[in-house]
C-alpha positions, 0 to 999 in steps of 0.5 A, spaced: 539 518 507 539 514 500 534 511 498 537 504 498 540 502 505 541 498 510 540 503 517 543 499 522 539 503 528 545 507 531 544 513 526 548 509 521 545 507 513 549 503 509 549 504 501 546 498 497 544 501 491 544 507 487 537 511 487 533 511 482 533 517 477 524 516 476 521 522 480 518 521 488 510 521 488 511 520 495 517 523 500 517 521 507 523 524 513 523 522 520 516 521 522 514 520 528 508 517 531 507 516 538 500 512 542 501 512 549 508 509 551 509 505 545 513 509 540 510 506 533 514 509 528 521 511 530 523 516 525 521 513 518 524 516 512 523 512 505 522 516 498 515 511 494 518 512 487 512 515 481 510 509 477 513 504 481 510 498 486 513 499 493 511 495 498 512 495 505 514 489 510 516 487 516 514 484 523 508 485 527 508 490 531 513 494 526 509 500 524 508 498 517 500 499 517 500 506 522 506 508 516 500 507 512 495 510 514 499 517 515 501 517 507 494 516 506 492 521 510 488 518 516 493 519 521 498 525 522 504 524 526 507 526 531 513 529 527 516 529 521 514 531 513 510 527 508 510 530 501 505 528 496 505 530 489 510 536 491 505 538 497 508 537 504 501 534 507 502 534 514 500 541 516 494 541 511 486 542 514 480 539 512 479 542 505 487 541 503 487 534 506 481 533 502 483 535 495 490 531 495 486 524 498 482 526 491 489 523 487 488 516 492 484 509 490 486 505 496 484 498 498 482 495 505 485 488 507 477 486 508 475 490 502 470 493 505 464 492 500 457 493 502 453 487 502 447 491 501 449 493 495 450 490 488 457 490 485 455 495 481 453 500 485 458 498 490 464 500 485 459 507 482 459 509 490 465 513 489 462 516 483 456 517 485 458 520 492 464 524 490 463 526 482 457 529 477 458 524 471 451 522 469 448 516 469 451 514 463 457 516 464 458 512 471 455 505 468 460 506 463 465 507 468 463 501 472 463 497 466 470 498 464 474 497 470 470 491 472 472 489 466 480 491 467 480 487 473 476 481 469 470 482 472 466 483 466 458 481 467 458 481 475 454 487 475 448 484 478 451 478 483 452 481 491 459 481 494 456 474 499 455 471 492 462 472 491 468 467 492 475 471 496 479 472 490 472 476 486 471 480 492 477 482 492 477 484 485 472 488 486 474 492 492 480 494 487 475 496 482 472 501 487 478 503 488 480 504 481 474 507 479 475 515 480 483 514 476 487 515 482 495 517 481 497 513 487 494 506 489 494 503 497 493 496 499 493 494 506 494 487 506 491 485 500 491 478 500 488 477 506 484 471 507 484 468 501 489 460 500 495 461 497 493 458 490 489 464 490 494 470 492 499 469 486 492 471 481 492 477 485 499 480 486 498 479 478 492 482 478 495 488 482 502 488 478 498 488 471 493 494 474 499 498 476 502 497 469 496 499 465 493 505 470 500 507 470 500 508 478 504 509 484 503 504 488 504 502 496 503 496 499 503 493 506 503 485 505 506 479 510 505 474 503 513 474 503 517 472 499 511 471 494 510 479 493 517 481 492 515 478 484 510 483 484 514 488 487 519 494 485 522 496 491 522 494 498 522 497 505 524 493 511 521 496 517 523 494 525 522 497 530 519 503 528 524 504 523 527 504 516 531 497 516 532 496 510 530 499 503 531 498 495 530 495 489 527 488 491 534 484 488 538 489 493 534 487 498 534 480 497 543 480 496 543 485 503 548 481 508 543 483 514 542 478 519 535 482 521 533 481 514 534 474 514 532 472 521 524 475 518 525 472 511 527 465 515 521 466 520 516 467 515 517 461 512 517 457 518 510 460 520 513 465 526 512 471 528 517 472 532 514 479 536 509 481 539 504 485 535 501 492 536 500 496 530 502 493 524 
C-alpha cells in the first residue's frame, strides 16, 4: 500500500496522493495485536516519514495508543514488522530493544514528573540515570532545553508549582534532553483548556523544526492539531482507514472520516473505548 490512502476495509486502498520522496524513520507492515478476544490492531500498515509530524487519530477504542506503544517498543505484537531506523525491532532482545530506544524522547499524556523532584532534577534524571556527562555538562543541559521550551529560570520550582501548560513543558524538556531522533506524544494536551492547548501544539511544532525530529503523535484535539501536523493517519477498527498529508486527508470523499471529524466537533464519541 502507498503511503496516502483510503483503505476501505475489504483489502482494497484507494490512492490520495503521491508519497513523499524524504526517507521513513519508521515502517510499519500488517501489525497485529490481539488482547483476549478483541482484535486491537488489525493489520496496521503506515510508513512515519523522517523529519516530519505524523499524528495519529481516530476513535476510542481504535487502536491509536496500543500503535503507540508497540513503535515505541513497550509492546510487541502478535504479528507483523516495525522497522526503526533501518532495524526491524519486532524480534530484537532486551540489550537490541534497549539501544534502538536510546534514539526515543517520549512524552506521556500525564507528563509523568516526579514531584519529588525540582525541575531541574526531573529533566537531568535521564541524564543522570542513562549517560556519564559531568555535573557541569548536565546543568548546561538542562538549562539549554528548558530554555528551547521557554522555561528558563524555573530550575528550582516543584512540578505542583506549576500550572498544566509548565508541566507540560517541562515533561517535553525531559524528553528532549538526551537529543533523540524521534519524539512520541501521547496525547500531549490532555488536561489542559483550549486557550492553552494551541500554545502547546506550537510548542511541539517549533520543537520539532529546531531539534530536526521525527515525530509521532497520538492526539484527539481534532481538527486543531492538524495545523500543527505533517501527515495524518486515520485509524478504525484497528486498521489504517485513512492516511496522508493533512490537505489529502481533510479533501478525502470518505464518509467514515467525516462522521469522526463531525463527532468531534459536537463532543461525541460514537464508540466504545478499549485501547486508545
Amino acid at each position: 500500500m502507498s503511503q496516502t490512502e483510503i483503505n476501505h476495509g475489504d483489502g482494497h486502498a484507494q490512492d490520495i496522493g503521491n508519497a513523499p520522496s524524504a526517507g521513513n524513520a519508521i515502517e510499519v507492515r500488517d501489525l497485529r495485536r490481539r488482547f483476549g478476544r478483541q482484535q486491537v490492531l488489525d493489520g496496521v500498515t503506515l510508513d512515519f516519514p523522517a523529519g516530519q509530524i505524523t499524528t495519529i487519530v481516530g476513535p476510542s477504542g481504535s487502536g491509536k495508543t496500543v500503535l503507540l506503544k508497540h513503535i515505541n517498543l513497550l509492546l510487541r505484537p502478535d504479528s507483523g514488522t516495525i522497522v526503526i531506523d533501518n532495524v526491524e525491532v519486532t524480534k530484537l532482545g532486551a540489550i537490541g530493544l534497549d539501544a534502538v530506544r536510546e534514539k526515543f524522547g517520549m512524552l506521556f499524556q500525564a507528563g509523568a514528573l516526579f514531584d519529588s523532584m525540582s525541575i531541574f532534577d526531573n529533566i537531568a534524571f535521564p541524564l543522570v540515570e542513562k549517560t556519564r556527562l559531568t555535573r557541569a555538562e548536565i546543568a548546561e543541559r538542562v538549562h539549554e532545553t528548558l530554555k528551547a521550551v521557554g522555561l528558563q529560570g524555573m530550575e528550582a520550582k516543584f512540578p505542583s508549582e506549576m500550572s498544566g501548560g509548565m508541566q507540560k513543558r517541562a515533561a517535553l524538556a525531559r524528553a528532549l534532553v538526551r537529543r533523540p531522533k524521534i519524539l512520541m506524544l501521547d496525547e500531549p494536551t490532555t488536561g489542559l483548556d483550549p486557550s492553552r492547548t494551541g500554545a502547546i501544539h506550537e510548542l511541539i511544532r517549533r520543537t520539532q523544526e529546531n531539534f530536526q525530529l521525527t515525530a509521532v503523535m497520538v492526539s484527539h484535539d481534532v481538527p486543531a492539531v492538524f495545523q500543527v501536523s505533517d501527515r495524518v493517519a486515520f485509524l478504525h477498527n484497528g486498521r489504517t482507514h485513512l492516511n496522508g498529508t493533512v490537505a489529502q486527508v481533510m479533501a478525502a470523499d470518505d464518509d467514515v472520516f467525516k462522521r469522526f471529524l463531525a463527532g468531534k466537533a459536537s463532543g461525541e464519541e460514537n464508540e466504545t473505548a478499549f485501547a486508545g
